[in-house]
Short mmCIF file of the C-alpha atoms (twelve columns), coordinates in Angstrom:
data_MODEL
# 
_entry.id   MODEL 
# 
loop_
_atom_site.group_PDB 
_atom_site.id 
_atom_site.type_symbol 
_atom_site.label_atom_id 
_atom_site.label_alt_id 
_atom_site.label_comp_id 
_atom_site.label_asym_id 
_atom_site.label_seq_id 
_atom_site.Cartn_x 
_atom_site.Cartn_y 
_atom_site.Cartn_z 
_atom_site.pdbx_PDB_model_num 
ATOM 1   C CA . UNK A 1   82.148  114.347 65.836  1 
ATOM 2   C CA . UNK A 2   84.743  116.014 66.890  1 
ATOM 3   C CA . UNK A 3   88.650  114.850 66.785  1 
ATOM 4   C CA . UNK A 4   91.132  115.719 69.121  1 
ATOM 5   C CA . UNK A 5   94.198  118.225 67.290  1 
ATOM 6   C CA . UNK A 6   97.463  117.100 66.537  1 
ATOM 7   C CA . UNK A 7   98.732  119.722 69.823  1 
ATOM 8   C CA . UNK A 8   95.882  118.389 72.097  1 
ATOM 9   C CA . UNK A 9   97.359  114.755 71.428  1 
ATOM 10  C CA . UNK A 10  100.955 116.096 71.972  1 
ATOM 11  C CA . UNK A 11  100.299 117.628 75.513  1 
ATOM 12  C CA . UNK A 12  98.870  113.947 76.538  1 
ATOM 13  C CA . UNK A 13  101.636 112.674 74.870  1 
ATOM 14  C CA . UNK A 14  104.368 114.710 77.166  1 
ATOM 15  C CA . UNK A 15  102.097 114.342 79.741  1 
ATOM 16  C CA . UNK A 16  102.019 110.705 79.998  1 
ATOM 17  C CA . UNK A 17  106.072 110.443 79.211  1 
ATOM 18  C CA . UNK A 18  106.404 113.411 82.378  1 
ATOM 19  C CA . UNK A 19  105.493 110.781 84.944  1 
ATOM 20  C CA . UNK A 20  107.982 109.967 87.328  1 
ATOM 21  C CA . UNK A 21  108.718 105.714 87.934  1 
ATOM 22  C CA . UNK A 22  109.780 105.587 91.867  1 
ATOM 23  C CA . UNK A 23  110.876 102.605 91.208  1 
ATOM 24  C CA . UNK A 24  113.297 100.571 88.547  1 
ATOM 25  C CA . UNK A 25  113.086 97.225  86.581  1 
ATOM 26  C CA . UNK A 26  115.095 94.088  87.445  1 
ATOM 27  C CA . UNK A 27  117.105 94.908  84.506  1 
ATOM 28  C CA . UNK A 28  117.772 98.294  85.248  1 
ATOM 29  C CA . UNK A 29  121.181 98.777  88.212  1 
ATOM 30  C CA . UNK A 30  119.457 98.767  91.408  1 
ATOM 31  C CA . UNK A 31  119.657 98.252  95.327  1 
ATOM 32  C CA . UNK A 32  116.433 96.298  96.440  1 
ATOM 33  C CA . UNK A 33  114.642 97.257  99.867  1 
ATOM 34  C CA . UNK A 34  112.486 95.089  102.015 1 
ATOM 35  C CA . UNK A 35  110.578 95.467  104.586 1 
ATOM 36  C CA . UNK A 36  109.217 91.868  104.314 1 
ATOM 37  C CA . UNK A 37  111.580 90.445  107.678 1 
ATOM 38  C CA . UNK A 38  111.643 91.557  110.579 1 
ATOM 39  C CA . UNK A 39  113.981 90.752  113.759 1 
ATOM 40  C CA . UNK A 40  111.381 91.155  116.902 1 
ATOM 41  C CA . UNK A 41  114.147 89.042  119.207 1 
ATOM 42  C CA . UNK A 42  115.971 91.892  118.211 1 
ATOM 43  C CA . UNK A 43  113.686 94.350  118.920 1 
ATOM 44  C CA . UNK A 44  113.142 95.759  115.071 1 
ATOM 45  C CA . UNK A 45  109.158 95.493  114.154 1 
ATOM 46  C CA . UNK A 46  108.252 95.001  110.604 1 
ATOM 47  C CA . UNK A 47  107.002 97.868  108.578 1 
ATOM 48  C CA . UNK A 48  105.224 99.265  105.805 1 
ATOM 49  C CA . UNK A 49  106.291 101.218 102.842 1 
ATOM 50  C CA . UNK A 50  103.825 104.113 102.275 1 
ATOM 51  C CA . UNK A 51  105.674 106.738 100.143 1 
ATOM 52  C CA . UNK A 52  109.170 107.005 98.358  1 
ATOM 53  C CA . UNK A 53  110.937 109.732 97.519  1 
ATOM 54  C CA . UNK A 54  106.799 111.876 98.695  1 
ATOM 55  C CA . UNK A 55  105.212 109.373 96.370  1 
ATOM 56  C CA . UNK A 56  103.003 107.157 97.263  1 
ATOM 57  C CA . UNK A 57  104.369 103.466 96.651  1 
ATOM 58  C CA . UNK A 58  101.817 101.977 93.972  1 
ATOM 59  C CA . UNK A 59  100.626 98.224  94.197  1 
ATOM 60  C CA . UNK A 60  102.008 97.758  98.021  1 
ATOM 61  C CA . UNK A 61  98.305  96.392  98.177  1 
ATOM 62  C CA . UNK A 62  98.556  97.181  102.231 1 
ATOM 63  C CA . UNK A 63  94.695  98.064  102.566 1 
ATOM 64  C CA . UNK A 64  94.810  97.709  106.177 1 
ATOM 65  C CA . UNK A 65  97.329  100.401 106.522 1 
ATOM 66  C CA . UNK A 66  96.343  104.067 106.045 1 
ATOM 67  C CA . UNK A 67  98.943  106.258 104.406 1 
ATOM 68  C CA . UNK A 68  98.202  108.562 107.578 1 
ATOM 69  C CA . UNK A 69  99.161  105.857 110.343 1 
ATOM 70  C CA . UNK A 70  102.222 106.284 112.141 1 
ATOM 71  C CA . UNK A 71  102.021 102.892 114.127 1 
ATOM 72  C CA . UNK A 72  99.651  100.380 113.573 1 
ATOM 73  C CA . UNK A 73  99.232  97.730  116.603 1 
ATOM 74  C CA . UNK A 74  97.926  94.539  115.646 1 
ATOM 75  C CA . UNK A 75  96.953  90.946  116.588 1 
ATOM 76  C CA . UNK A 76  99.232  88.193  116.745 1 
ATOM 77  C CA . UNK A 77  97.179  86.384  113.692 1 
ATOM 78  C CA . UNK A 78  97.481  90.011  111.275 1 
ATOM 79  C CA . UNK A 79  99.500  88.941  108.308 1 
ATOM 80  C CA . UNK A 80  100.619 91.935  105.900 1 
ATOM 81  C CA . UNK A 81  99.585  91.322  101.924 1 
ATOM 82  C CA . UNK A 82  101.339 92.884  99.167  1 
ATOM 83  C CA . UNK A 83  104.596 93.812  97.863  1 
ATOM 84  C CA . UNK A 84  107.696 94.154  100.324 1 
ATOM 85  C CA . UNK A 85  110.559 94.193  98.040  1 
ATOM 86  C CA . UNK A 86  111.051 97.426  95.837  1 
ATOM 87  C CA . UNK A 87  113.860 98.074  93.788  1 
ATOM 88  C CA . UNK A 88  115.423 101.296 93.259  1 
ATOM 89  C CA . UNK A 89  117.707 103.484 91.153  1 
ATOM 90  C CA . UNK A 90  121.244 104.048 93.216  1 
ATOM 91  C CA . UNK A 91  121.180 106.974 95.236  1 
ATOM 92  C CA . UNK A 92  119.962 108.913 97.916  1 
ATOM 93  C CA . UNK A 93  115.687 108.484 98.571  1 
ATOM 94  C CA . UNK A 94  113.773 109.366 101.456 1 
ATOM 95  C CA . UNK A 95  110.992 106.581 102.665 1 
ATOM 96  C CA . UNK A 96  108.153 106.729 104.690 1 
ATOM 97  C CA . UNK A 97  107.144 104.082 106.694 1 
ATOM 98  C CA . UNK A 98  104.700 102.637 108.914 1 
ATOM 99  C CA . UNK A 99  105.430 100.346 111.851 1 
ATOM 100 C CA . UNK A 100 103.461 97.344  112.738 1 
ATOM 101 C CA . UNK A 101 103.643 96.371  116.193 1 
ATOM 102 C CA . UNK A 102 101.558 93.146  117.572 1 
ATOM 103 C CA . UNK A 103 99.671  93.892  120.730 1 
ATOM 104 C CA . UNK A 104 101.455 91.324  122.772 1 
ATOM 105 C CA . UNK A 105 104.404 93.217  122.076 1 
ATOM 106 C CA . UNK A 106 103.111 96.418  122.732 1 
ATOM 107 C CA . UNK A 107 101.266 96.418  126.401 1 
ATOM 108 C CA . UNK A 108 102.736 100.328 126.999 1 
ATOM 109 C CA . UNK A 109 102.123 101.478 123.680 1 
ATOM 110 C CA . UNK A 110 98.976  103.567 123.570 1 
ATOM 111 C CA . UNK A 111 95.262  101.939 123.686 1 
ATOM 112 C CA . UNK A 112 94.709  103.234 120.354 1 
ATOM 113 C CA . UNK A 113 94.668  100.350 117.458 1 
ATOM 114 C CA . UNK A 114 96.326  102.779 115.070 1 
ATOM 115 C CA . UNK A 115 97.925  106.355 115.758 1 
ATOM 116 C CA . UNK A 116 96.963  108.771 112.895 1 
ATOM 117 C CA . UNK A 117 99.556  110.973 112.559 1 
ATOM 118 C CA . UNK A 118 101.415 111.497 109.063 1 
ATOM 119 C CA . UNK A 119 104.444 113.721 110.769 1 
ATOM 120 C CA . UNK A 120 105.644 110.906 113.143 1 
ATOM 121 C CA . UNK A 121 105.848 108.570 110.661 1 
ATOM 122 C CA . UNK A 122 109.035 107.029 110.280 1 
ATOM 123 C CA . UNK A 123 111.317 109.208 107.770 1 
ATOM 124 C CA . UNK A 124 114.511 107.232 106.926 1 
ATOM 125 C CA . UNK A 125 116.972 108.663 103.818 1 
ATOM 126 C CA . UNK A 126 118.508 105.687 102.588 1 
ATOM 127 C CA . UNK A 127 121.679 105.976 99.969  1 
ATOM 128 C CA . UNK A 128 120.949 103.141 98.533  1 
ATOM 129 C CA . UNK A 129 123.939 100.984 96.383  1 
ATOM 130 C CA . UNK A 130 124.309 99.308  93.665  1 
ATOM 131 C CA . UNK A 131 123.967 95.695  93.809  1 
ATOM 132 C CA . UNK A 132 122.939 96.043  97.586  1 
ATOM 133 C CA . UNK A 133 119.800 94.793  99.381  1 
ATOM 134 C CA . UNK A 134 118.608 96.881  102.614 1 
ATOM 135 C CA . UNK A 135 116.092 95.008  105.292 1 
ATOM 136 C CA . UNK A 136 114.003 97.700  106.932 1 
ATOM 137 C CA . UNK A 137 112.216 97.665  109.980 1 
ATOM 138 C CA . UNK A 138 110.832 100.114 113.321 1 
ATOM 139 C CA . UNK A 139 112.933 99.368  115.941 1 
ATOM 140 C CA . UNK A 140 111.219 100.333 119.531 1 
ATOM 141 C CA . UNK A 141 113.285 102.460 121.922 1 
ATOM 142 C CA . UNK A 142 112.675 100.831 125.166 1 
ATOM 143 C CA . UNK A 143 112.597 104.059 127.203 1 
ATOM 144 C CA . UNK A 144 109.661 105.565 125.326 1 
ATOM 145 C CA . UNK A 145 107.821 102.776 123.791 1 
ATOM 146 C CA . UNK A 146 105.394 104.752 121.855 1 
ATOM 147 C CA . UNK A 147 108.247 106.187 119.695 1 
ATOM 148 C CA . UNK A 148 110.198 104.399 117.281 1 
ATOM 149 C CA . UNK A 149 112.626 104.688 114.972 1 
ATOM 150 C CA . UNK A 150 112.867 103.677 111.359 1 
ATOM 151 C CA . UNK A 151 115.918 101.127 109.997 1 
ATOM 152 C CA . UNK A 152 118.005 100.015 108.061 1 
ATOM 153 C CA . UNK A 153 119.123 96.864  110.555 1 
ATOM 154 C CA . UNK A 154 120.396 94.688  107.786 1 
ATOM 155 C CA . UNK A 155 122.327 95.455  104.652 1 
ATOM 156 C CA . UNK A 156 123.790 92.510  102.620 1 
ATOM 157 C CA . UNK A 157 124.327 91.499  98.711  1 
ATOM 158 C CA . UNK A 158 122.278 90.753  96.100  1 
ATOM 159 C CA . UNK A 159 123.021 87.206  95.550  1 
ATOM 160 C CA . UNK A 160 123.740 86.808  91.830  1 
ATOM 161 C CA . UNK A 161 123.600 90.522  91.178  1 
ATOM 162 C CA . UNK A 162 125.520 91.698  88.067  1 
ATOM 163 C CA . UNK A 163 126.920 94.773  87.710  1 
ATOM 164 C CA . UNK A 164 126.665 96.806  84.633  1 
ATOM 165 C CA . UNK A 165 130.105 98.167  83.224  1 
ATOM 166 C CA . UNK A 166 130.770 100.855 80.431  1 
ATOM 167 C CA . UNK A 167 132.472 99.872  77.448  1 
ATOM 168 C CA . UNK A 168 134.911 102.127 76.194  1 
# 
């Protein structure tokens, strides 16, 4: 039998401690998004998180929702599964999202029950804060209803959050 050598082991080793979290712990300083609410009186559709910062967002458990959908248009009964709070590190990091749009909502939208195209996507850069928590959604531009826009319509406090501080 053969055993693996002490540098075979190594290169798994760095490989494993090369891979990149996209997102942080509770206990690590954070901003939280969500795109769990949305505001339809308002005009803002919800959405789903496919990719931060180009990686694909792990465990959003959206099965329904190709990566490759720009807008998905569903039923009035189509409840989204999975994650819709992720928190991240402070700083600037570029989401891609899909919007869900119910069909009752969207009679001039295109026939099509999902439009497959990865480019027209929502792309929103979001600086996120410390301590801050940012309420996504695709909000519909009533001139051209089969484009939308991705946003950040709400942006409020983390209620309890506490701040790290350096000690001296």
């Amino acid at each position: 039998m053969k055993y693996p050598t002490l540098a075979t082991l190594a290169v798994f080793l760095l490989a494993g401690c090369a891979t990149e979290r996209i997102t942080v712990s509770a206990s690590d300083p954070h901003g939280i998004i969500d795109v769990g609410n949305a505001q339809i009186a308002k005009n803002i559709h919800p959405v789903v998180l496919q990719e931060i910062d180009g990686h694909q967002v792990p465990g959003s458990g959206f099965d329904e929702v190709p990566v490759t959908a720009s807008t998905v248009i569903v039923n009035r009964d189509f409840l989204l599964k999975g994650q819709s709070a992720f928190y991240l590190s402070p700083g600037p990091h570029r989401l891609r999202l899909t919007a869900i749009i119910r069909e009752d909502l969207a009679l001039t939208l295109p026939s099509a029950k999902r439009l497959d195209d990865r480019d027209a996507a929502g792309l929103l850069t979001l600086n996120v804060a410390e301590g801050r928590r940012y309420l996504l959604g695709a909000k519909l531009d009533s001139a051209r209803p089969d484009e939308w826009e991705p946003v950040a319509y709400a942006v409020e406090d983390i209620s309890g959050y506490e701040f790290g501080f350096e000690s001296d």
